[in-house]
N, C-alpha and C positions, 0 to 999 in steps of 0.2 A: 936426185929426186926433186921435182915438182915444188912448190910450194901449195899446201895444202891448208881447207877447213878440218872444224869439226862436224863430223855428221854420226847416223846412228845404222848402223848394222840390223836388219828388223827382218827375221826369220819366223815364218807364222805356217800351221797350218789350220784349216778350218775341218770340221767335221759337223756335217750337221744331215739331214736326212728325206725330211718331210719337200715337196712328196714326191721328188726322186733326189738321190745323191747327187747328178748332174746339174740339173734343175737348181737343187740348193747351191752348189758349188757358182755355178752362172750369177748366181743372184748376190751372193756374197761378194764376188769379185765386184761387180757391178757397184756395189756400196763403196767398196772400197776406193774404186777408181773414177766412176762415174761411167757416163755412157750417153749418144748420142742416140735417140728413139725417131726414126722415121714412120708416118703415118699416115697411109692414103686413104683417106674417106669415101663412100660411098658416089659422093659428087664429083672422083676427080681430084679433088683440091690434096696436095699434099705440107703436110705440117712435121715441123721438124723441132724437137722438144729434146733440150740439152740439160739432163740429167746430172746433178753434181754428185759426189761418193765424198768420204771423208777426206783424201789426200787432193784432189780436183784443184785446188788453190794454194795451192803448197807444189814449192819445186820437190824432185823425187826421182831418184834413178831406180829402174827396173831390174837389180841384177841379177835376174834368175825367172823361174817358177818359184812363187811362194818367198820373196827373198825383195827387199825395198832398201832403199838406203833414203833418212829423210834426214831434214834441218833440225832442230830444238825445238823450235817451236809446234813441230806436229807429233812431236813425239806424244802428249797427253792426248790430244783428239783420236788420235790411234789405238791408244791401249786403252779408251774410254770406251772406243767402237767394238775391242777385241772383249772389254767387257762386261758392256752393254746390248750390243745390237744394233743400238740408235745412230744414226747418221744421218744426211742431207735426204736421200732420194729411197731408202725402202729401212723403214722400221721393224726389227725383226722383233714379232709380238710373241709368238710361241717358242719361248728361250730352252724350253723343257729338253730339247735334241742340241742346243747353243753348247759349240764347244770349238773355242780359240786357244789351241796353244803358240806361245811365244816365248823368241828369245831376243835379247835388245845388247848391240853387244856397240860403243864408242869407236868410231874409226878418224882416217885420215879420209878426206876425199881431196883427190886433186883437183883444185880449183877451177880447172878448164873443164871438168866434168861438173861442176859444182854452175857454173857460168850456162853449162849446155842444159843443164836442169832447170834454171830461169829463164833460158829461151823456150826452154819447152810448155812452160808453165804459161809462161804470156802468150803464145800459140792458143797453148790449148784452153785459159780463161775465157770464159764469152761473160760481155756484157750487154743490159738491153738498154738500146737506146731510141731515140725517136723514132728513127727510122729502119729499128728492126733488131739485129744484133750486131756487134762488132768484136771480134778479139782482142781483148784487152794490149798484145802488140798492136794493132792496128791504132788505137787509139793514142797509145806512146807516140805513133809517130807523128800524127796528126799535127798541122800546125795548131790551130785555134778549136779547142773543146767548148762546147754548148755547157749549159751550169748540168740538164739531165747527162751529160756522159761524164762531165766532174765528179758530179753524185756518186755515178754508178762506178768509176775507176776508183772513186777513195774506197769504195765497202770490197771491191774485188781484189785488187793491187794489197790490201794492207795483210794480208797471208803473206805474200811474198816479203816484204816492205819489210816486217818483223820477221824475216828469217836471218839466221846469224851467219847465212852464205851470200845475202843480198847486199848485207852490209859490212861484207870483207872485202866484197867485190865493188860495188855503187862505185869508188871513184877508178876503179880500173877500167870502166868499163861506157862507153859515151849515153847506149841504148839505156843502160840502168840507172845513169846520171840522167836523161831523160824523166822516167819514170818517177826516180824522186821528187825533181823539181815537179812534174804534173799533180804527182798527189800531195803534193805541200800549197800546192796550190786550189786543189781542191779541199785542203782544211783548212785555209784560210775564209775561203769565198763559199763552202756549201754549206 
């Protein structure tokens, strides 16, 4: 066997109603993960508006339907959302049908899957920069960051940054030794 983290086992179902099952079931996930909203305006012009969910900047394997496996660190933002409502992109007001069940259960994660979850996550981060948006990899790679892309990789990057898979892995890894050196340098200089 592998050498392995620590991560968390997060088996959830949702139940909620208003005002269709489907409908609610879409919306929930959607908080949960985040989502990509394309939108063509009446003129033509189309806009594309990136929705964050509660897990969005946090790495996180999918393993299942209804079944996540995250870091330590999102473990509270999670079971805050499972029992709250409240998250990034849709606040659930009428709690009165709100019903999260969960079970949270300590595993192994093997590292290279642990590793593929930070790629995924720097993938799928967007940040806004002058000239529009960039994915947070993108920026990694970049030789030389403007102070607005500094900015904006210290407030997106530091989910990851504070995961306890980032920093098993940071020197194993050149793309993730990257990353640190970036946002170490964006707390220096923003």
């Amino acid at each position: 066997m592998g050498v392995s983290v620590k991560g968390y086992l997060i088996r959830y179902r949702y139940k909620g109603a208003e005002p269709s099952p489907s409908y609610a079931y879409q919306r929930f996930f959607r908080a949960l993960y985040g989502y990509t909203q394309v939108v063509t305006k009446s003129n033509g012009r189309t806009y594309v508006y990136y929705r964050e969910g509660v897990l969005t900047l946090y790495p996180y394997i999918r393993e299942g339907r209804n079944t996540v496996v995250i870091p330590e660190n999102a473990l509270e933002p999670l079971i805050n959302f499972f029992k709250t409502g409240k998250n990034p992109a849709h606040e659930f007001e009428d709690l009165s049908n709100w019903s999260v069940t969960y079970y949270v259960e300590e595993i192994p994660v093997e590292e290279q899957a642990a590793l593929r979850a930070i790629y995924s996550a720097l993938n799928r981060i967007i940040v806004r920069t002058p000239e529009g948006v960039a994915r947070l990899r993108e920026l990694v790679q970049k030789s030389v960051l403007g102070s607005e892309e500094l900015a904006g990789l210290k407030i997106k990057a530091k989910y990851v940054i504070e995961s306890s898979w980032f920093k098993s892995l940071r020197e194993k890894d050149p793309l993730l030794g990257r990353l640190y050196e970036k946002f170490n340098l964006a707390a220096r200089t923003v």
